[in-house]
C-alpha positions in Angstrom: 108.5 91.2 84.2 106.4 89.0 82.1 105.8 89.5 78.6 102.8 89.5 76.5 101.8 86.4 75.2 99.5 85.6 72.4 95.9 83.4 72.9 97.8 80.6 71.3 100.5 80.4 73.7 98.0 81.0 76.1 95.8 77.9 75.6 98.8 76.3 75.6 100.1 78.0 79.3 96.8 77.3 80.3 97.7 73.3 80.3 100.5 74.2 83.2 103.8 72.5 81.9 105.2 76.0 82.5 105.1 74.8 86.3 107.6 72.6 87.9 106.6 69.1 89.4 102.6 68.5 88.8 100.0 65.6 88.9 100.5 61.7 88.8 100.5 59.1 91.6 103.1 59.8 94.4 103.9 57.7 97.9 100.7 55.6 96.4 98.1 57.5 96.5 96.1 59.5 93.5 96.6 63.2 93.3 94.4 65.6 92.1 94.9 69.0 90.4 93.0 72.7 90.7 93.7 75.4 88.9 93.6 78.7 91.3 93.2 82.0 89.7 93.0 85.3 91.4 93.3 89.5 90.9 93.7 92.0 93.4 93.5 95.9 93.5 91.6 96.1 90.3 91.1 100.3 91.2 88.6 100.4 87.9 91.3 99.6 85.2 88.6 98.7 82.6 91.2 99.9 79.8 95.2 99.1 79.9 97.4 101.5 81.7 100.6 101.9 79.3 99.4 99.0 77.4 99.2 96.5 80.7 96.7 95.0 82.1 92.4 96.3 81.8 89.6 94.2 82.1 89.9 92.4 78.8 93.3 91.5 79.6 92.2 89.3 82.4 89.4 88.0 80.7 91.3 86.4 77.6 93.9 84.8 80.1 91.0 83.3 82.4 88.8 82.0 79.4 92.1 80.5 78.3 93.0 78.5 81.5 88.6 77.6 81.7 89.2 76.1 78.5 92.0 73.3 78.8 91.2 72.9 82.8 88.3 70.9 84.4 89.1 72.3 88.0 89.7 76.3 88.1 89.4 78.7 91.4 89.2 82.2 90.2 89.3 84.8 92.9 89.4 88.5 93.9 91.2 90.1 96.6 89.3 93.6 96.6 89.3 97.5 95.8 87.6 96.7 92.7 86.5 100.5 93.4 88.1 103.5 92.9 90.9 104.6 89.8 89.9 105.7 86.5 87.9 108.3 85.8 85.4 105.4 83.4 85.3 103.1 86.5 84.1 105.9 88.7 81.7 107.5 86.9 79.6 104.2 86.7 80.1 103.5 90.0 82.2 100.3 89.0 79.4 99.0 87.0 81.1 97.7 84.0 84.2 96.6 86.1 81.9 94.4 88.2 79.9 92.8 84.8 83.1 92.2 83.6 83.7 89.7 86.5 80.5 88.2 86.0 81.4 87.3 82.1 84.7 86.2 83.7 83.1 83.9 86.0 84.6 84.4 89.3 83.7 82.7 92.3 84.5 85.1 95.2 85.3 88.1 95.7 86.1 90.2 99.0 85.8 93.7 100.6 88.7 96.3 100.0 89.6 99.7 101.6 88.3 101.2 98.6 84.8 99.0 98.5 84.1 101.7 100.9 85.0 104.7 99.4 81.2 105.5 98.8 78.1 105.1 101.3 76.1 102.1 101.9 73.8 102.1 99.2 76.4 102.3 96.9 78.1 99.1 97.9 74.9 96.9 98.2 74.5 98.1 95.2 77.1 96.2 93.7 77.0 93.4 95.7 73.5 92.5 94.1 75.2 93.3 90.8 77.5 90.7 91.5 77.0 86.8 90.1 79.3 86.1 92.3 79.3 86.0 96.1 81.4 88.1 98.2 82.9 86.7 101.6 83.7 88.4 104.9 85.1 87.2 107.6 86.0 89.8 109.9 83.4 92.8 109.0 79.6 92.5 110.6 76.0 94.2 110.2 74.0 95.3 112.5 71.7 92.2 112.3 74.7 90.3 113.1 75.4 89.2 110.2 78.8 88.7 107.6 78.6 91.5 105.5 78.0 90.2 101.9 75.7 87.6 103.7 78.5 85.0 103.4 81.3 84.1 106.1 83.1 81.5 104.2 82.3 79.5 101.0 83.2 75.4 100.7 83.6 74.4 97.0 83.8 70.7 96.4 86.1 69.1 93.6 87.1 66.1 92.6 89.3 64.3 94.9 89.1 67.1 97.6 87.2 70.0 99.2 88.6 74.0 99.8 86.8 76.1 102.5 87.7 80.1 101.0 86.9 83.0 103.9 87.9 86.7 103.4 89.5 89.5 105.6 89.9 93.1 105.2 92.4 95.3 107.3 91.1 96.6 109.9 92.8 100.1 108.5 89.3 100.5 106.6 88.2 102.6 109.6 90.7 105.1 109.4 91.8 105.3 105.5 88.0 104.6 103.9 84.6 105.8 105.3 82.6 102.5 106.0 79.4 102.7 107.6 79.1 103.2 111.3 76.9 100.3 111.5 79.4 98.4 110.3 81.5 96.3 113.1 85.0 95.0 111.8 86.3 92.4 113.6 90.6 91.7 114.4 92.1 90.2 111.9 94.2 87.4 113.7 90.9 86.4 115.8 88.6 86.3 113.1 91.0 84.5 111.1 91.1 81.8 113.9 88.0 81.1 114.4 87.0 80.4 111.0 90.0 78.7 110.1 89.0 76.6 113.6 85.3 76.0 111.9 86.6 75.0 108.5 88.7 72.6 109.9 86.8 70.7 112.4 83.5 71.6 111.2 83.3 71.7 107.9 85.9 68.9 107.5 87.7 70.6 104.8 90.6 69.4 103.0 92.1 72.8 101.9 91.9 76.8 103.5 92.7 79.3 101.5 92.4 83.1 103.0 91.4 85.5 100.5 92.1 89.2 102.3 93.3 92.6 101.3 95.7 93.5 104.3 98.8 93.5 102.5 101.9 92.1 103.2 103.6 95.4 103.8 103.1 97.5 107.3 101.2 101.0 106.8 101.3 101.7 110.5 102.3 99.7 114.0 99.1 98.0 114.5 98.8 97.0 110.6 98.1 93.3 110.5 100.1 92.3 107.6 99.0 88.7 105.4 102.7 87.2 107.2 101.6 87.9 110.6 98.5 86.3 109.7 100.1 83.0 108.7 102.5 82.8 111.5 99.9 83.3 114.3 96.6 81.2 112.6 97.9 77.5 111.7 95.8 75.5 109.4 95.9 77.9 106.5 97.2 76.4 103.2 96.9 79.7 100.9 96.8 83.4 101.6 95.3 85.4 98.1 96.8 88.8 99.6 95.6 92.3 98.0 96.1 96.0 99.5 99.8 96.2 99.3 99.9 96.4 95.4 103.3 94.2 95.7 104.5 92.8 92.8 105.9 88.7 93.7 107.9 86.4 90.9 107.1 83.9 94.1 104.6 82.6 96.5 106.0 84.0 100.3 106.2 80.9 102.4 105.6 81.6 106.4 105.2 78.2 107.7 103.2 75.8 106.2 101.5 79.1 104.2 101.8 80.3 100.8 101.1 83.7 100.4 100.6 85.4 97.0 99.4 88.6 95.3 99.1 89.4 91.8 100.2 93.2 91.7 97.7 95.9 90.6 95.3 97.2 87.8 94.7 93.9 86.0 98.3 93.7 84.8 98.9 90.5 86.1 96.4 87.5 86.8 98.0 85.4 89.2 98.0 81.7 88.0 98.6 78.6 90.8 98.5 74.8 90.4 97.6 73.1 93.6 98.4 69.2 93.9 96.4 67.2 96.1 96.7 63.9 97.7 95.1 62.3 100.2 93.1 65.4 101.3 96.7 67.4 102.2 98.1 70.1 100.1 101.5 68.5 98.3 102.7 71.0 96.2 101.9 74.6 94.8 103.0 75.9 92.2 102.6 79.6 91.0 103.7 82.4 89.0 101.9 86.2 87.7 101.2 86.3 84.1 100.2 89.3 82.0 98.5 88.9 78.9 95.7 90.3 76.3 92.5 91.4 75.6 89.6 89.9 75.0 86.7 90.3 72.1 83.6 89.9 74.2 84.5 92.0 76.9 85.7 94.4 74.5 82.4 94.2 72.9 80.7 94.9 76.4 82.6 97.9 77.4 82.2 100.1 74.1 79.0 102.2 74.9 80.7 102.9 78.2 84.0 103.8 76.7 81.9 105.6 74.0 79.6 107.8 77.3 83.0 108.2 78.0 84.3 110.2 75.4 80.8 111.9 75.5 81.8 113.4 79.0 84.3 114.9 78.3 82.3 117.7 76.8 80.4 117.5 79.5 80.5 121.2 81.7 81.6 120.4 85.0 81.0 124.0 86.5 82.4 127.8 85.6 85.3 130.3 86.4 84.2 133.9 87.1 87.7 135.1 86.0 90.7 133.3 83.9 93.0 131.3 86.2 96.3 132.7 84.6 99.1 130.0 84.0 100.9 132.5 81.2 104.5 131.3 80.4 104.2 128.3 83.1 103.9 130.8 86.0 103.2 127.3 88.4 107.2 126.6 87.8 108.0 130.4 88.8 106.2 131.5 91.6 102.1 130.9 93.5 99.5 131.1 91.0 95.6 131.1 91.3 95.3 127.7 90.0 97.9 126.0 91.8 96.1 127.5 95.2 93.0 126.7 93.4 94.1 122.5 92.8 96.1 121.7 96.2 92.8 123.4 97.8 90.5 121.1 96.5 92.9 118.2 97.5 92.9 119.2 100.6 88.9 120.0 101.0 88.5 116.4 99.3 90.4 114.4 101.8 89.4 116.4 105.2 85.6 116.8 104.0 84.3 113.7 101.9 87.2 110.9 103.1 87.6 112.4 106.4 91.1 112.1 106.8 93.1 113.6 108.9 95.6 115.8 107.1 97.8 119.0 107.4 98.8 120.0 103.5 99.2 119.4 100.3 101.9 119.8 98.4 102.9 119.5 94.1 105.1 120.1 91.9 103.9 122.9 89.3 105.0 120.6 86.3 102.4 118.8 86.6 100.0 121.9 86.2 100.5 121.9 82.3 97.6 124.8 81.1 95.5 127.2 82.9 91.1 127.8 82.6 89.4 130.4 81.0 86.5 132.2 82.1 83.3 130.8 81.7 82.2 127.3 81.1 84.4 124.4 82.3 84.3 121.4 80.7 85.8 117.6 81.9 87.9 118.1 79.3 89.8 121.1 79.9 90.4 119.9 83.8 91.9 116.9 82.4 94.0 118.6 79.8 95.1 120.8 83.0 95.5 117.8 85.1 96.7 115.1 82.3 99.2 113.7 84.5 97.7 109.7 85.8 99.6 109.4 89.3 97.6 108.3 92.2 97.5 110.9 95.1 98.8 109.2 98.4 98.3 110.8 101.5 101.3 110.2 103.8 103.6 110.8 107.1 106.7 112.2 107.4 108.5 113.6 110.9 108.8 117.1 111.0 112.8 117.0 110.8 112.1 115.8 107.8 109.7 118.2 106.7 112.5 120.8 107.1 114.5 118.8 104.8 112.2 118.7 102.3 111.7 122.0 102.2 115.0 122.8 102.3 115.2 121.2 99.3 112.7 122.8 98.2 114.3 126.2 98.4 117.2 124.9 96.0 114.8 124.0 93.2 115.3 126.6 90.3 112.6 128.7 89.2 111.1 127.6 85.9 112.1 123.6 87.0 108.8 121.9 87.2 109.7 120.3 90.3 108.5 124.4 92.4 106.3 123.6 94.5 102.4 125.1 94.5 100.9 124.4 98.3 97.1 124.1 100.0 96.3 127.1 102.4 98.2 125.5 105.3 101.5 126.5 104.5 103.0 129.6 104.6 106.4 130.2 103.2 109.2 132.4 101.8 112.0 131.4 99.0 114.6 133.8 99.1 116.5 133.4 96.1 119.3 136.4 96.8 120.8 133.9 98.6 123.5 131.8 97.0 121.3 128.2 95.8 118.4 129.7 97.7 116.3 129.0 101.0 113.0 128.7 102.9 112.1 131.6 105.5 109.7 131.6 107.5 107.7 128.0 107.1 104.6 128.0 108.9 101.8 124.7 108.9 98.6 125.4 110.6 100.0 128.8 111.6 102.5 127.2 113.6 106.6 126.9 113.0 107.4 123.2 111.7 107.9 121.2 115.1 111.1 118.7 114.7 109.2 116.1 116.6 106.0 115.9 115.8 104.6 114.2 112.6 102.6 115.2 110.0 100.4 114.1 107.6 99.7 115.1 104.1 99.4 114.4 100.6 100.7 114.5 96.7 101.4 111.9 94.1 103.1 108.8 93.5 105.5 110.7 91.2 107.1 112.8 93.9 107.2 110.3 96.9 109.2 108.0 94.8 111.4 110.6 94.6 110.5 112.3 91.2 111.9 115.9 90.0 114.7 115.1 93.1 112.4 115.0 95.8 114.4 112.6 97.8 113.6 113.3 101.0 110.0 112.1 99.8 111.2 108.4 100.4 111.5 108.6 104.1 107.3 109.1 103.9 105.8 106.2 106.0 102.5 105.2 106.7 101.2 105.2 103.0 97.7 105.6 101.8 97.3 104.9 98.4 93.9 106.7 97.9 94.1 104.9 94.2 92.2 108.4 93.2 93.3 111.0 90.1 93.9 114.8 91.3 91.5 115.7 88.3 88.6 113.6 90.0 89.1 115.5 92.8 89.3 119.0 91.2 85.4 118.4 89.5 84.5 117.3 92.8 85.8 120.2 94.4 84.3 122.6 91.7 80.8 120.9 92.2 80.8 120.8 95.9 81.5 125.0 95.4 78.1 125.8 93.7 79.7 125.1 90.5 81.8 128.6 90.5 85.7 128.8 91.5 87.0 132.2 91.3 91.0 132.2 90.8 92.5 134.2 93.4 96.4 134.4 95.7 96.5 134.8 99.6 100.8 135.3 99.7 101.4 131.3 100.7 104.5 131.6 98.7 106.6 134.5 98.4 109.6 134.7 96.3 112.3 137.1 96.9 115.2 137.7 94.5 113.5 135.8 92.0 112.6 135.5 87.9 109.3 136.1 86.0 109.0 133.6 83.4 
């Protein structure tokens, strides 16, 4: 993993003798040099997350590079939307003039750019000094979305022809506009490689898209299926999939790269070209750290910030008891009251399709008092910053995860709380203990069929022993906290939650804390 590395060292980095092979005159002929640049899945990390990557970050790496380079590409593979709870409520406002300062000169359309309605998103786009590109997703007019279907910068000694795709997953994982017509990835890939090429008369393609290079589902078009069935592309700048490379992917003649997630990483490429062809590339993730002006620009939001936290977010008619961690023990009114709202949140405002939730109770640290609720006190329940994922997993594997689930000692903070869908018994007079009775949707867990649910990024890698967690496929990484979605959930009820237990979980033969 990189280290952090100092402005000094920086400017000097910035000069690329950290790179093998370079510039000079090769079989003849002059070769020129550009600097590429890019981020990806930014999810609204304004600030580090455990003292990695943030806005600032970026910015004090990218001045650094501007500053000792005469030719530099910066670019953005989308989800600039969607993570911390600063990002959000500023509708990505301060993550977006942070790019401006930055300079970049494209961005594209995530998943996540869609997360909100229309207005939202042309919002941002006329926020943006910067243009966005789109290659595979059309109005109604006809048009790219963003207004631009590929982009042709000219430098010295050669030109590059940038266009953008998003997965085609948007539809089903995000809630774009129904006016909105995406277009296959491979086809429109094709055709405007097809333009740039013998158009446009371009020396240099690079595809900017957020499809990932890891399958979600069958028909996922992944950034190395892209490459192996559309020649002509030099570069892929890949986003969605998070993934973390120490080296470009090479399908073909194609160089694909990502730069991780969250800003900790700017990924940092030296292109060297000769005679209008692409002769070498070479690249490598860097993390490094913050930077004074846009430091300077995010105070008053960090300091609204801090100010919201007082901010009353609704009310409790009664106290939601959590007593001597009840939520490791047994089902409690504000475990019911949290994998609800998860569950109301996805179904209602994301519209996904989904058959529980499912925590651990250790992450439930406190329970609410009557009365007023602030942000604060949801947080200081909820403190806990793993993204909730909704998933798939077969329903033989369902019985072994709750199977396991029977085993977990009370008072471990791996006990399950569960949304209204599931209905289940733990008898604990039974040696190691078991699951009776497990019911989702009303119906006995079918072996064969699959289903679909969600929890946190803790647990599906296999936190508090939740192994059979990893056999999950078809992630979606909603890049969301579960204490955004609890205020949400609170708001959409009137502003009043009233704590209360149906019998999803029984316990028999068991402790009281």
């Amino acid at each position: 993993m990189a280290k952090f590395l100092s402005v000094a060292v920086l400017l000097s980095l910035a000069g690329l003798p950290l790179f093998a092979g370079g510039a000079g005159d090769r079989g003849g002929g002059k070769t020129y040099e550009l600097t590429l640049l890019h981020t990806n899945d930014h999810h609204g990390s304004i600030l580090p997350n455990g003292g990695r990557g943030g806005l600032a970050e970026v910015a004090a790496y990218i001045k650094a590079v501007k500053a000792t380079n005469p030719q530099v590409l910066l670019l953005d593979a989308g989800d600039i939307n969607t993570g911390s709870a600063l990002s959000n409520m500023f509708a990505a406002e301060p993550d977006i003039l942070g790019y401006n300062i930055m300079g970049y000169d494209a961005g594209i359309f995530g998943n996540h750019e869609f997360d909100g309605n229309q207005e939202k998103l042309l919002k941002q786009i006329g926020l943006a000094q910067f243009p966005f590109v789109s290659s595979n997703i059309k109005t109604p007019d006809g048009e790219y979305l963003g207004g631009n279907r590929y982009l042709i910068k000219k430098y010295d000694g050669f030109t590059v022809g940038i266009f953008g795709l998003t997965t085609l997953r948007t539809k089903i994982i995000a809630s774009p506009d129904k006016s909105l017509t995406f277009i296959d990835e491979i086809e429109a890939a094709r055709e405007v490689v097809d333009i740039l090429r013998n158009k446009e008369k371009v020396d240099i393609v690079i595809m900017v898209s957020h499809i990932g290079n890891i399958k979600e589902a069958a028909d996922h078009i992944i950034s190395p299926e892209v490459a192996a069935a559309v020649p002509g592309i030099d570069i892929i700048v890949d986003g969605h999939s998070h993934s973390y490379l120490e080296a470009p992917i090479k399908v073909g003649s194609t160089w694909i790269v990502s730069a991780n997630e969250w800003g900790k990483y700017v990924g940092h490429g030296k292109l060297t070209v000769q005679n209008g062809k692409l002769l070498d590339f070479a690249w490598k993730p860097i993390a490094i750290e913050p930077d004074p002006e846009v430091v300077k620009m995010l105070a008053p939001y960090i300091e609204k910030a801090n100010a919201s936290l007082k901010e009353v977010v609704g009310e409790a008619s009664a106290e939601f008891v959590f007593g001597n961690r009840l939520t490791r023990y047994q089902e409690t009114a504000i475990g019911n009251m949290i994998t609800d709202a998860e569950a109301w949140y996805f179904k209602t405002v994301s519209n996904q399709q989904l058959d529980f939730v499912f925590h651990a109770g250790g992450s439930i640290r406190t329970g609410l008092p009557k009365g007023k609720l602030t942000r604060e006190q949801i947080l200081t329940v909820l403190p806990f910053e793993n993204y909730l994922f909704i998933v798939s997993l077969k329903g033989s594997d369902i019985l072994e995860l709750f199977k396991f689930i029977g085993t977990i000692p009370q008072g471990a903070g791996g006990f399950p709380q569960v949304s209204s869908e599931v209905r289940f018994t733990i008898d604990k007079t039974v040696e190691g203990g078991v699951v009776k009775d497990l019911t989702i949707g009303g119906a006995p867990v079918d072996p064969n069929k699959t289903y679909r649910f969600s929890t946190d990024d803790y647990l599906l890698g296999g936190g508090d022993g939740y192994v059979a967690m990893t056999k999950s496929e078809n992630p979606f990484n909603t890049s969301l906290l579960l204490s955004y979605v609890v205020v949400e959930y609170i708001r959409a009820q009137g502003g009043v939650i009233t704590p209360s237990t149906d019998g999803r979980l029984k316990v028999i033969g068991g402790i009281a804390p």
